[in-house]
Residue frames as a rotation matrix with the C-alpha (Angstrom) as fourth column:
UNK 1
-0.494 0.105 -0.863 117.24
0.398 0.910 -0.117 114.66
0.773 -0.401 -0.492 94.23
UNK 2
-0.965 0.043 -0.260 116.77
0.257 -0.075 -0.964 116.73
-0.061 -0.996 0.061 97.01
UNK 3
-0.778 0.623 0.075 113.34
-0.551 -0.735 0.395 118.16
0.301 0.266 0.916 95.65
UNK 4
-0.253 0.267 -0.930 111.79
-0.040 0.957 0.286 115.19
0.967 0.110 -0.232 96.62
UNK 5
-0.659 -0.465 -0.592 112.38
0.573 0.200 -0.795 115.85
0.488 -0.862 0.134 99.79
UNK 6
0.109 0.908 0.405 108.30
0.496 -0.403 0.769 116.91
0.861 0.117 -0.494 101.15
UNK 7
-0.383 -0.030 0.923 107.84
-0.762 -0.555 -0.334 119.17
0.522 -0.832 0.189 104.10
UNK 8
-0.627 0.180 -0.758 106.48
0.004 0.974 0.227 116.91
0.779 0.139 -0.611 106.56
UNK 9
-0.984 -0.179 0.015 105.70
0.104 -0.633 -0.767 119.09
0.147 -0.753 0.641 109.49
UNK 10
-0.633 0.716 -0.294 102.30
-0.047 -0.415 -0.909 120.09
-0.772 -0.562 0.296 110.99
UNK 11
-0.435 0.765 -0.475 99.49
-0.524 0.213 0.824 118.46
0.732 0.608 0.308 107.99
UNK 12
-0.087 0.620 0.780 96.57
-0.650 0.558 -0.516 116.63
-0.755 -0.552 0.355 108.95
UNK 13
0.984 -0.171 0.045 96.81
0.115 0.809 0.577 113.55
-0.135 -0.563 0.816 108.71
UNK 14
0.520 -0.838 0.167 100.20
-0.465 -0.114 0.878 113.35
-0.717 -0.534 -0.449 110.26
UNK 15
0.228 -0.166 -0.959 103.15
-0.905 0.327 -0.272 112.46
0.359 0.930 -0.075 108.10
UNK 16
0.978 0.200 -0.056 103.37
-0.195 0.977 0.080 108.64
0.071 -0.067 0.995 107.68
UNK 17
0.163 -0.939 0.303 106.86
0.009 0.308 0.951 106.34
-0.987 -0.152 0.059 108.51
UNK 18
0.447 -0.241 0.861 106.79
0.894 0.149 -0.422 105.84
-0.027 0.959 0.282 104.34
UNK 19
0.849 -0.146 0.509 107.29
0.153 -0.853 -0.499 109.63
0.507 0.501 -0.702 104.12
UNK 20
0.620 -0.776 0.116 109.51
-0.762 -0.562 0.322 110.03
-0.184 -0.288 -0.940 106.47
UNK 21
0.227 -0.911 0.344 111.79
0.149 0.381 0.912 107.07
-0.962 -0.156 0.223 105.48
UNK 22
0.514 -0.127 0.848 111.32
0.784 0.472 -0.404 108.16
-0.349 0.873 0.342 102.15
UNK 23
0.808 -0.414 0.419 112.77
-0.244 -0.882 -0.402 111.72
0.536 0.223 -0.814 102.81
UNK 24
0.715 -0.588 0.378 115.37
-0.179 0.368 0.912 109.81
-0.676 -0.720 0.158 104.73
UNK 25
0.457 -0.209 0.864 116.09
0.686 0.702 -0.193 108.03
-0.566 0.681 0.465 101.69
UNK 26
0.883 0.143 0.447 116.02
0.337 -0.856 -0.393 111.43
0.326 0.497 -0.804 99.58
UNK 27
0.556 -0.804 0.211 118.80
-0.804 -0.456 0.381 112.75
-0.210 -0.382 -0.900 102.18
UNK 28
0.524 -0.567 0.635 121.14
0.067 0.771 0.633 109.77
-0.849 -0.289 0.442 102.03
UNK 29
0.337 -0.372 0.865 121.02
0.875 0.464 -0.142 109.81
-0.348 0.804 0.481 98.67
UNK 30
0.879 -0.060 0.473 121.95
0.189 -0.867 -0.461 113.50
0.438 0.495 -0.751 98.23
UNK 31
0.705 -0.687 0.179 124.84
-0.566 -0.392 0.725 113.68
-0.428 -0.612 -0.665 100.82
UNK 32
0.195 -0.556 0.808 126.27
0.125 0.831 0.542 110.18
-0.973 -0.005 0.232 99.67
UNK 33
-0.395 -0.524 -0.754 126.24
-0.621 -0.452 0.640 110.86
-0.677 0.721 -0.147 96.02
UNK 34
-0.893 -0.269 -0.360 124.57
-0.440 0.688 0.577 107.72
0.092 0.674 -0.733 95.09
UNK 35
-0.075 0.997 -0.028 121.08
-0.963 -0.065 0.261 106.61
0.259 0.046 0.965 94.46
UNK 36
0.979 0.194 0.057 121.84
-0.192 0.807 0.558 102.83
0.062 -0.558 0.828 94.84
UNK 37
0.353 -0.909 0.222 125.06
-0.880 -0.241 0.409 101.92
-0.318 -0.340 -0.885 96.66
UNK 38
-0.147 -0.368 -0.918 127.24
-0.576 0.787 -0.223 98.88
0.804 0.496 -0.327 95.90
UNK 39
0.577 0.504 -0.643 127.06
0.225 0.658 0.718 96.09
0.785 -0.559 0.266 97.87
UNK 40
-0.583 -0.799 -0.146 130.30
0.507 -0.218 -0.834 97.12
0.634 -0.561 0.532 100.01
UNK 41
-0.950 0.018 0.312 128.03
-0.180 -0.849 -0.497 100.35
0.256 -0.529 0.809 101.22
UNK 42
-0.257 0.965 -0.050 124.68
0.013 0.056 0.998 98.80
0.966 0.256 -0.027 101.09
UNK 43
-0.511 -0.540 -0.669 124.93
0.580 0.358 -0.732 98.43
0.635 -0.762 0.130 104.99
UNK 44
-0.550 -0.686 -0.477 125.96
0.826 -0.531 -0.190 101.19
-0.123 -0.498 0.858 106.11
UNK 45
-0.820 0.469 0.328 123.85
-0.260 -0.816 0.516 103.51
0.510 0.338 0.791 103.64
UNK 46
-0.153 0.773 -0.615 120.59
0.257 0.632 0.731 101.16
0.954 -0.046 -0.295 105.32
UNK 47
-0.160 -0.309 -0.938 121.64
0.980 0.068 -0.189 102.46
0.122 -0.949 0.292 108.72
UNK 48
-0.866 -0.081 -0.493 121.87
0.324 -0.842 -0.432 105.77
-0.380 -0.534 0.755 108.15
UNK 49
-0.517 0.849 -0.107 118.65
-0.049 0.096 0.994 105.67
0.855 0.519 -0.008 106.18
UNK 50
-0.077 0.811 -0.580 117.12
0.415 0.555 0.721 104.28
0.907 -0.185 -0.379 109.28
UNK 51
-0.230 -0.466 -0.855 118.81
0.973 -0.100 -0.207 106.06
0.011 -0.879 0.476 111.81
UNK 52
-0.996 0.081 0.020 117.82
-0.080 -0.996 0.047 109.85
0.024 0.046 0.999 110.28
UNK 53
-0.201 0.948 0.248 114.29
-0.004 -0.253 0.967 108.67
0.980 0.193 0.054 109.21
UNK 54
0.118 0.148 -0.982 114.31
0.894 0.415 0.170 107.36
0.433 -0.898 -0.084 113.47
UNK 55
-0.845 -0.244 -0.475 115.46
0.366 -0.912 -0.183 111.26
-0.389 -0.329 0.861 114.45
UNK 56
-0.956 0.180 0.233 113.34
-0.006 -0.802 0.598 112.83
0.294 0.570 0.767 112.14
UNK 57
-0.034 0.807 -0.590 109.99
0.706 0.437 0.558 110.43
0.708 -0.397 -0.584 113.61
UNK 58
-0.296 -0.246 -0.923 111.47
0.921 -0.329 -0.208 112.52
-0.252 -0.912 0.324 117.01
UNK 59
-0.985 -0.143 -0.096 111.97
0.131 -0.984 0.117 115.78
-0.111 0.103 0.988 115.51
UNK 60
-0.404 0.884 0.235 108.33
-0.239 -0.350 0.906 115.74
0.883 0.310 0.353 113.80
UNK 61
0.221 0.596 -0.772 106.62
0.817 0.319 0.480 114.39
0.533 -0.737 -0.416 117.76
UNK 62
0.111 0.135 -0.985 108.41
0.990 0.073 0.122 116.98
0.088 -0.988 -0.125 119.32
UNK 63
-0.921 -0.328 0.211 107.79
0.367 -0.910 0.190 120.08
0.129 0.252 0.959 117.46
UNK 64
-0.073 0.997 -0.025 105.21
0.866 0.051 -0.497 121.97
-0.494 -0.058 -0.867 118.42
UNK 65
-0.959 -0.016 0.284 103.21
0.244 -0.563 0.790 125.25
0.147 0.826 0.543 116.59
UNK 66
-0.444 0.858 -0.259 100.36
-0.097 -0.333 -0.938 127.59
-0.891 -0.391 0.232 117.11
UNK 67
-0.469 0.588 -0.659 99.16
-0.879 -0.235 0.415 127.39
0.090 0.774 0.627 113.20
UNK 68
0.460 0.804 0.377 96.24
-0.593 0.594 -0.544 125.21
-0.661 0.027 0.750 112.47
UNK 69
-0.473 -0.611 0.635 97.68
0.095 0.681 0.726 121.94
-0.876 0.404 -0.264 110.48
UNK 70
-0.415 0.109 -0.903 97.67
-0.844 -0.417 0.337 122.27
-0.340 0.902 0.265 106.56
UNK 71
0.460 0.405 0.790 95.72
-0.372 0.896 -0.243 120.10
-0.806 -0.182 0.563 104.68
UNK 72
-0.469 -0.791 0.393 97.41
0.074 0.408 0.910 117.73
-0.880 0.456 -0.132 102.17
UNK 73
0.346 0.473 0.810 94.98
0.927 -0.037 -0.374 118.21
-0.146 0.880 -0.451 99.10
UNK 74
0.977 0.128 -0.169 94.61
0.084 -0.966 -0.244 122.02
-0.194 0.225 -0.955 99.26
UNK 75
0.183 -0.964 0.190 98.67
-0.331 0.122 0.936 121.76
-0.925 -0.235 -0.297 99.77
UNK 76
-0.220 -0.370 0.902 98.83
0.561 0.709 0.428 119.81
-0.798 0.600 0.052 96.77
UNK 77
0.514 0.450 0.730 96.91
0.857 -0.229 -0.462 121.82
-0.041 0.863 -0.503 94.61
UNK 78
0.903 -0.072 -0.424 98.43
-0.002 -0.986 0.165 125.06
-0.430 -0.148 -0.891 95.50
UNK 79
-0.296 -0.954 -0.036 102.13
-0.178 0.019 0.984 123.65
-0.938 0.298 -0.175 94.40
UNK 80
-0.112 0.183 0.977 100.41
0.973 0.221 0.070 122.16
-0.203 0.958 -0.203 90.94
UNK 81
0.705 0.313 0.636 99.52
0.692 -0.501 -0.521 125.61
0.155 0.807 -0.570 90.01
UNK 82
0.529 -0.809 -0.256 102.76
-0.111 -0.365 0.924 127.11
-0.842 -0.460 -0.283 91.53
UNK 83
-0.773 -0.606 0.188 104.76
-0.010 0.309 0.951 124.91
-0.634 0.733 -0.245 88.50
UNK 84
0.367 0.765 0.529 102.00
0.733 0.112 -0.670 125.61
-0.572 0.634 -0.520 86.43
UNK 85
0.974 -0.046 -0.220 102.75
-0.066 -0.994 -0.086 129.36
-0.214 0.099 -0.972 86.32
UNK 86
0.270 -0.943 -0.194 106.22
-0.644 -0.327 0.692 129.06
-0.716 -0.062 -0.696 86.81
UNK 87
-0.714 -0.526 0.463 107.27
0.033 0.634 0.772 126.09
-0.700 0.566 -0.435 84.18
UNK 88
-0.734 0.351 -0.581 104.07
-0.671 -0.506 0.542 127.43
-0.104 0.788 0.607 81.58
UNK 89
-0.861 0.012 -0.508 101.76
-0.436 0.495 0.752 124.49
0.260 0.869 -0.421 82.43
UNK 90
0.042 0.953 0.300 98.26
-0.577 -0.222 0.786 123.28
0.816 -0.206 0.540 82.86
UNK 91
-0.734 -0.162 0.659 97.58
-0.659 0.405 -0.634 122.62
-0.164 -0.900 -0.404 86.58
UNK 92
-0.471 0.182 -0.863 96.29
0.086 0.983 0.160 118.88
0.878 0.001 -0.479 86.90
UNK 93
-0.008 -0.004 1.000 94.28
-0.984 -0.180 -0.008 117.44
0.180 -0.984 -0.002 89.20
């Protein structure tokens, strides 16, 4: 689950609320244990879903960093041929 979970830090263009509530999402489900709660927890898990992606929004505004921001393509490609090499297959674009 947790692989899922994207850096999010210091790209141009900034990361978007989708990403970060979807690595919210990513963390919830890895701590909790459960990809979709029952209705009892459905709540509760929604909260803290909303409450980490609402920290993390913080955390990413108020870090700061002399490197020049990565771009997301070049970023992308480099991991495709990362698991190319490493799992024996042709890098996609």
């Amino acid at each position: 689950m947790c692989r899922n979970i994207r850096l999010l830090h210091n790209f141009e263009p900034e990361a978007t609320s989708q990403e970060v509530h979807d690595a919210a999402l990513q963390y919830v489900r890895k701590i909790s244990g459960m990809t979709k709660p029952s209705q009892a927890n459905q709540e509760v898990f929604d909260r803290a879903v909303a409450e980490i992606a609402h920290a993390t929004e913080h955390l990413l505004a108020d870090l700061v960093t002399s490197a020049p921001p990565k771009d997301r393509v070049v970023e992308r490609e480099k991991a495709r041929a990362r698991n190319a090499k490493r799992f024996g297959e042709p890098a996609a674009s």
